[in-house]
GUVEX-866757 format. One record per residue: residue in one letter; z negated, y, x of N, C-alpha, C in turn. Coordinates in steps of 0.2 Angstrom, whole numbers, plus 5000, padded with zeros to 4 digits. Example, Ala and Ser with C-alpha at 12.3 -4.5 7.8 and 13.67 -1.06 7.14 Angstrom:
REM residues 2
a496149725066496149785062496149845066;s496549895064496449955068496150005064;
This chain:
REM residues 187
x458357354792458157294789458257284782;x458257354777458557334770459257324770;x459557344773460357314774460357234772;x460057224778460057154778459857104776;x459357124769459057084765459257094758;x459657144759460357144753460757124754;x461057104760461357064760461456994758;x460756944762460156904761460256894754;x460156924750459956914742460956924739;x461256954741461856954738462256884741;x462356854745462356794747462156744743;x461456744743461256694738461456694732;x461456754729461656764723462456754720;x462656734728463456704727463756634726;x463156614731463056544731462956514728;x462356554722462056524717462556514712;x462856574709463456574705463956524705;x464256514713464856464714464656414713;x463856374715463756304711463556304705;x463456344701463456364695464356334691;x464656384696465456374692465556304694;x465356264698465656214702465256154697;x464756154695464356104690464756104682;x464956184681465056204675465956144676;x466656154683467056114683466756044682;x466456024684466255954684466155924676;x465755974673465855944667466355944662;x466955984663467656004660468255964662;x467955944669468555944671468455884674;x468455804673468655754676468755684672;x469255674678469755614674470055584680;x470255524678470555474684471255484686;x471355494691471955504694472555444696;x472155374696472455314699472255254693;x472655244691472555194685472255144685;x472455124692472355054694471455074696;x471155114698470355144700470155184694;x470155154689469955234685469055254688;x468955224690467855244691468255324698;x468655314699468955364705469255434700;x468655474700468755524697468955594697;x469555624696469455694700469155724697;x468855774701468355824700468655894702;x468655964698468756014704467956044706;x467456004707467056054710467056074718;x467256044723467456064728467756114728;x468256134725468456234725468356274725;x467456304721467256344722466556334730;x466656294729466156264738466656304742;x467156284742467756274747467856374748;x467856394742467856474740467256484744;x466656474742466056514746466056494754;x466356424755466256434763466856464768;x467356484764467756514768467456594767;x467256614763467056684762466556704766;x465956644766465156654768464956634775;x465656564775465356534781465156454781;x465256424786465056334784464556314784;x463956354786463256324785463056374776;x463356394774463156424768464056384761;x464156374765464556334761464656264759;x463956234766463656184766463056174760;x462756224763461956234758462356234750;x462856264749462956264740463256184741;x463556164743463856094741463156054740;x462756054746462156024743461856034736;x461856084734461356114729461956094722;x462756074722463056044719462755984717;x462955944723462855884725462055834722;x461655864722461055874717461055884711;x461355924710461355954701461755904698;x462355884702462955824699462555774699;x462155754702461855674707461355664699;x461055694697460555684692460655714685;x461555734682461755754677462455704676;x462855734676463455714675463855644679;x463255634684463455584689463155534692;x462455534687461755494687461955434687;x462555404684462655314684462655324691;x463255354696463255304700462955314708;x462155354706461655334711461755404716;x461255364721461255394727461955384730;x462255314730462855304732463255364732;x463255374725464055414723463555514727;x463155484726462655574729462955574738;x462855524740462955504749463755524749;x464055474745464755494746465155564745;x464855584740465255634736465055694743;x464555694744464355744750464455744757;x464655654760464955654766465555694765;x465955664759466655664759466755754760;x466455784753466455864754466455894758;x465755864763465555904768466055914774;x466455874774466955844782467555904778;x467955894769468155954769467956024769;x467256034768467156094769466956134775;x466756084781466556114787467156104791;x467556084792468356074795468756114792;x468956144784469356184783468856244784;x468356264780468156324783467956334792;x467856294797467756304803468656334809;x468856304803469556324807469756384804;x469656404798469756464796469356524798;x468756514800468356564803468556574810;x468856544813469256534820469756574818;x470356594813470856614811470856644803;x470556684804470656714796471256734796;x471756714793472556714793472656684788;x473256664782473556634779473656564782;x473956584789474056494791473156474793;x472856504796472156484797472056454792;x472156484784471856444779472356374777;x472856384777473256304778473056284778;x473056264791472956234792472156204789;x471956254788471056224788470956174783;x471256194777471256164772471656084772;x472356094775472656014777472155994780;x471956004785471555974791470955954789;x470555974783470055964781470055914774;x470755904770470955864765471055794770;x471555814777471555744780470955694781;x470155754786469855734789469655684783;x469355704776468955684772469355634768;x470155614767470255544767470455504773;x470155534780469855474783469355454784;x469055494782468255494783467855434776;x468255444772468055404767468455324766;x468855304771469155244772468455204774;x468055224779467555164780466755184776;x466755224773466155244767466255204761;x467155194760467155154755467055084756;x467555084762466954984765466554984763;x465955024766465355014765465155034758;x465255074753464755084748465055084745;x465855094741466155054736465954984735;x466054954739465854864738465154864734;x464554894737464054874735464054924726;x464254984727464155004720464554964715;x465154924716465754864710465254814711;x464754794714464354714715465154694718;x465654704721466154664726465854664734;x466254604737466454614742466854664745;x466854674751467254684757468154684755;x468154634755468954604754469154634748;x468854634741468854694736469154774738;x468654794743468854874743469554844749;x469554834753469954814756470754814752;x470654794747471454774744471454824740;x470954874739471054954736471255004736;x471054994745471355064750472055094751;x472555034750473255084750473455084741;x473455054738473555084732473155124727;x472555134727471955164726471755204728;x471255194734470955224737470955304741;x471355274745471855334749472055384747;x472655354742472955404736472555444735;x472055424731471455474727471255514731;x470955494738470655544741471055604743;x471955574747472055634746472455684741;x472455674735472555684730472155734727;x471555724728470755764727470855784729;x470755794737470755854741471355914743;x471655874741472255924742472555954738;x472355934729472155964722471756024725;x471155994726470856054729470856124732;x471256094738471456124744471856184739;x472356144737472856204733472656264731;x472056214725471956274721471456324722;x471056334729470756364733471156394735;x471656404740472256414741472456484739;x472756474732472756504727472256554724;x471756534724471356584721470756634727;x470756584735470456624737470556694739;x471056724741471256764742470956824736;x471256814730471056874724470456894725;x469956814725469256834723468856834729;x469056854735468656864743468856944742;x469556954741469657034738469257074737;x468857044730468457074726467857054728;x467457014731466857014732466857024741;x467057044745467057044751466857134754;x466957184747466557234751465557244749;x465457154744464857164744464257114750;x464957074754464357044758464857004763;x464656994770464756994777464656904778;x465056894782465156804781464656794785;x464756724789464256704794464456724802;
């Protein structure tokens, strides 16, 4: 039973560190990637989420993107609402469960690929119809607005974010699942 609640506590304590780093990206790190959108902002906070749940697992990689998602929702990201709290979380959430769910099926170098492509696609398709709906209402536009968005703006951006992301997770998780992997056991 102490095994296990060291473990328990060393998890958390993973967790809690990576939306720790993921809050600290957000606030260093954002800027508009599509001139014509500039409110469409890249962010690398997704990378360290993206790190915990390939290492811990997608229900634990879910729970820190929420625990993100909150701290960014009411600091750094307070204009734009619950809206930008809903999206920013769907959109996340569709990368994080998807790339890490396929990687936990193949812990491999291509496992992580595919997870991570498949997981930057899922989350700019997923966001084609979140923006119909709640871009519009966050710009005061119509419909027809976000509409004439989506291939020059829109799309771009999303995969552009994710797959910025995807990269650079990519890249670093490997070293650092290295080194924190003889202190705690995934999902």
């Amino acid at each position: 039973m102490k095994k296990n609640s060291t473990n328990t506590v060393i998890r958390t304590a993973i967790m809690a560190m990576l939306t720790a780093v993921s809050i600290v990206l957000v606030y260093v790190i954002h800027f508009p990637l599509i001139p014509a959108a500039p409110f469409l902002e890249y962010d690398a906070a997704d990378v360290p989420v993206l790190i915990g749940a390939m290492m811990l697992g997608p229900v634990s990689g879910i729970i820190t993107l929420l625990a993100v998602c909150l701290i960014q929702a009411i600091t750094v990201s307070a204009s734009s609402g619950w809206i930008g709290f809903m999206m920013h979380f769907i959109a996340s959430s569709v990368l994080v469960l998807i790339s890490s769910i396929i990687y936990k099926k193949k812990k491999t170098t291509a496992g992580l690929i595919i997870g991570l492509v498949a997981g930057s696609l899922a989350m700019t398709a997923v966001m084609i119809p979140l923006n119909l709906v709640f871009t519009g209402i966050f710009m005061g536009a119509g419909t027809q607005t976000v509409v004439e968005m989506l291939i020059p703006a829109i799309i771009p951006f999303n995969l552009l974010k994710a797959g910025i992301n995807s990269a650079i997770t990519f890249a670093v998780f490997t070293p650092i699942s290295q080194i924190l992997k003889k202190y705690v056991k995934g999902e």
